[in-house]
C-alpha positions as CSV (number, residue, x, y, z in Angstrom):
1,X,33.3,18.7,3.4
2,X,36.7,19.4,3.8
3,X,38.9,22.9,2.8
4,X,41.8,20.4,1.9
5,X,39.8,19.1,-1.5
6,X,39.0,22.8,-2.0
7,X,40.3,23.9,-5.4
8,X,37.5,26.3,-7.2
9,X,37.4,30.2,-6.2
10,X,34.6,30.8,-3.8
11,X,32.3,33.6,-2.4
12,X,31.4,33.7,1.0
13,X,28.2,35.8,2.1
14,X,27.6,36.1,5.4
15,X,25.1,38.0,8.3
16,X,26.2,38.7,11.2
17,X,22.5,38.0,12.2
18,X,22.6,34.8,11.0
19,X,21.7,32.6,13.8
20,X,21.2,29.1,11.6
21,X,25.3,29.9,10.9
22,X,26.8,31.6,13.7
23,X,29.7,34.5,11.7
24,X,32.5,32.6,13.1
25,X,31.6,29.7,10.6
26,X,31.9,31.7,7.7
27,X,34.9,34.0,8.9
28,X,36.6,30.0,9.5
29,X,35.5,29.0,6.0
30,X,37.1,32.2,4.2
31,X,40.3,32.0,6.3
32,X,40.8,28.2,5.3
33,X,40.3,29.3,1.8
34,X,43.0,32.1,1.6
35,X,45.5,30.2,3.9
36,X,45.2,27.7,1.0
37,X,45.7,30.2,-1.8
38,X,42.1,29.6,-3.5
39,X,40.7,33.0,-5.0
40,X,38.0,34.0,-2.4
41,X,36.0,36.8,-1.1
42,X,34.2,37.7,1.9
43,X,30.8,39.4,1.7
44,X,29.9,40.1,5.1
45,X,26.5,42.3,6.4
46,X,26.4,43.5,9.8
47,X,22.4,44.2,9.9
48,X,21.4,41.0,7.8
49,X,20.6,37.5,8.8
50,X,20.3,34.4,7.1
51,X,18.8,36.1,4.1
52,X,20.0,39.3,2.6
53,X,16.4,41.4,3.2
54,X,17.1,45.0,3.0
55,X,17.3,46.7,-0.7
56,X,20.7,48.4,-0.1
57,X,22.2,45.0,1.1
58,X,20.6,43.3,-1.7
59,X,21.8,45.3,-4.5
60,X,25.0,44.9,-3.3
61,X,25.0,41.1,-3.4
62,X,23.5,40.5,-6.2
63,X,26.0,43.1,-8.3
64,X,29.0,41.1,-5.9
65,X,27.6,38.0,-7.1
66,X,27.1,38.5,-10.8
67,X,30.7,40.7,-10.6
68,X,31.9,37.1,-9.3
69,X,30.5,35.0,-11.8
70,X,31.8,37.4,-14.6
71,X,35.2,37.1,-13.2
72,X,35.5,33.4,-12.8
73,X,32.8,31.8,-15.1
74,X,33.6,33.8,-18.5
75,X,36.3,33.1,-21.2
């Protein structure tokens, strides 16, 4: 996969937890993204791993995620 054939907005939801994806990953990923212009968006949790667990965190990704998909998949 590479950031060059990028072209469609992207989220990026990361845990700082995560140890399958260590944060630097993602925080490389969303830089790439926004030094290539592409609408992104960085959803980071500092207490969550690979999986978004706790209600509070939860709530909060899926209202980012379906706020996302309103903005770039509707007419």
């Amino acid at each position: 996969m590479l950031v060059k054939n990028f072209k469609r907005p992207s989220l990026v939801s990361h845990g700082e937890l995560d140890f399958r994806v260590p944060i630097g990953q993602g925080m490389e990923l969303f830089t790439a993204l926004q030094r290539r212009g592409i609408p992104s968006k960085f959803l980071y949790y500092p207490d969550e791993g690979h999986w978004v667990l706790k209600p509070q965190n939860s709530q909060l990704w899926y209202q980012t995620v379906g706020d996302w998909f309103d903005q770039w998949l509707k007419k």
